[in-house]
C-alpha positions in Angstrom: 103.9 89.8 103.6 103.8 93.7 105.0 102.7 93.6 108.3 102.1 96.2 110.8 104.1 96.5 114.3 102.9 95.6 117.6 103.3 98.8 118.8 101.0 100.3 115.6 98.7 97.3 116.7 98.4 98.0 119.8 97.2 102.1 119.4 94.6 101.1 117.5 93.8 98.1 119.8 95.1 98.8 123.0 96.4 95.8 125.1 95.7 93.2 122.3 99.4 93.9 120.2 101.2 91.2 120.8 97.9 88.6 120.3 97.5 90.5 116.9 100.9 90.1 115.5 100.6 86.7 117.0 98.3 86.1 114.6 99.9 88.0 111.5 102.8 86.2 111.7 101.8 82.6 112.4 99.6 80.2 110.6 99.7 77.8 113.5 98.1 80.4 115.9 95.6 81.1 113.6 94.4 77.6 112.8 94.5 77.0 116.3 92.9 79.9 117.5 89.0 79.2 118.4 87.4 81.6 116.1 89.1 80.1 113.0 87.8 76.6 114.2 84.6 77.3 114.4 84.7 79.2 110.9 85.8 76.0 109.7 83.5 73.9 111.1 80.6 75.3 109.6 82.0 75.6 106.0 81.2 73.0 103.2 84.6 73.6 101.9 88.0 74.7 103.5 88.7 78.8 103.9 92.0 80.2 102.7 94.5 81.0 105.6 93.2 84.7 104.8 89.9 84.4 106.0 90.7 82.0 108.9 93.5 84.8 109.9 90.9 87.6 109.5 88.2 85.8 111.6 90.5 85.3 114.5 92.0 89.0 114.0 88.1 89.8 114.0 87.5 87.6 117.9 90.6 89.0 119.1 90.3 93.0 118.2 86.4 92.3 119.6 85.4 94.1 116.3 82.0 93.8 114.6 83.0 91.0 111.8 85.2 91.3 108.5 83.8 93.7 105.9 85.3 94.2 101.9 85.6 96.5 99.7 85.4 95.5 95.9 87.0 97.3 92.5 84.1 96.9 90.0 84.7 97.8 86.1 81.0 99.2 85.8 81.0 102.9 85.1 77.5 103.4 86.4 78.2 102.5 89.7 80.7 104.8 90.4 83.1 102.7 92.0 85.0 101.8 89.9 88.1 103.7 91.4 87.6 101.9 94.8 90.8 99.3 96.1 90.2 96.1 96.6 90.5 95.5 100.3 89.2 92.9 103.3 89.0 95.0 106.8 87.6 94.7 110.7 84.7 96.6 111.0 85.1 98.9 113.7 81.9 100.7 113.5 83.2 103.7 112.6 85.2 104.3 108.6 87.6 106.6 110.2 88.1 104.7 113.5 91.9 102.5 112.6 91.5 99.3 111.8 93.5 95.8 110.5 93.0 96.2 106.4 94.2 93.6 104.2 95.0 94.0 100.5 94.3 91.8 97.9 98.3 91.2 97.2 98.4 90.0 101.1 99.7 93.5 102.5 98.3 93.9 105.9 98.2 97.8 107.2 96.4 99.8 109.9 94.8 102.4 109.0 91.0 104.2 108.6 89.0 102.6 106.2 87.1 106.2 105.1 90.6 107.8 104.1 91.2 105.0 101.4 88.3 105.2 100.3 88.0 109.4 99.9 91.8 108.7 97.9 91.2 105.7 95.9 93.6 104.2 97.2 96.4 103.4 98.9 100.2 103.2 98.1 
């Protein structure tokens, strides 16, 4: 899994780095972690290690909730060139951000630049 470093973490979120990658890098920290306990608690059926890890990346950056982005195959919406992505919702598209990919890659960057591209490689 591509992660990004603490010291990338920590520009966008200063002070909350370590706790981040933390978080990236361990499963344990993330079931453990209060946020992804109480996501599970109120679930009828159990949340991939994704959304719990996204959830607690959510309490910790103090971000306003996980937001996606979704490829469709209908012309007439006019997305249909748009990635497939999960990301923390900053408030602001071009404010950096945690952004995870649907193959697992995890990335900092704005969410309004992918977008504009279509993409991102």
């Amino acid at each position: 899994m591509n992660k990004p470093s603490v010291k990338t973490l920590d520009r966008a979120f200063p002070g909350k780095g370590k706790a981040l990658r933390l978080l990236l890098d361990s499963a344990t920290a993330v079931r453990l972690h209060p946020a992804a306990i109480a996501c599970e608690s109120t679930a009828y059926h159990p949340h991939t290690l994704a959304t719990l890890r996204l959830e607690a990346l959510n309490a910790v950056a103090e971000t306003y909730g996980v937001e996606y982005t979704n490829r469709t195959d209908n012309p007439m919406i006019g997305y249909d060139w748009a990635p497939t992505f999960e990301y923390l919702n900053t408030g602001d598209m071009y404010t950096p951000t945690i952004i995870r990919f649907a193959d697992g890659r995890y990335i900092v960057a704005d969410v309004g630049s992918i977008v504009e591209r279509g993409g991102y490689e």
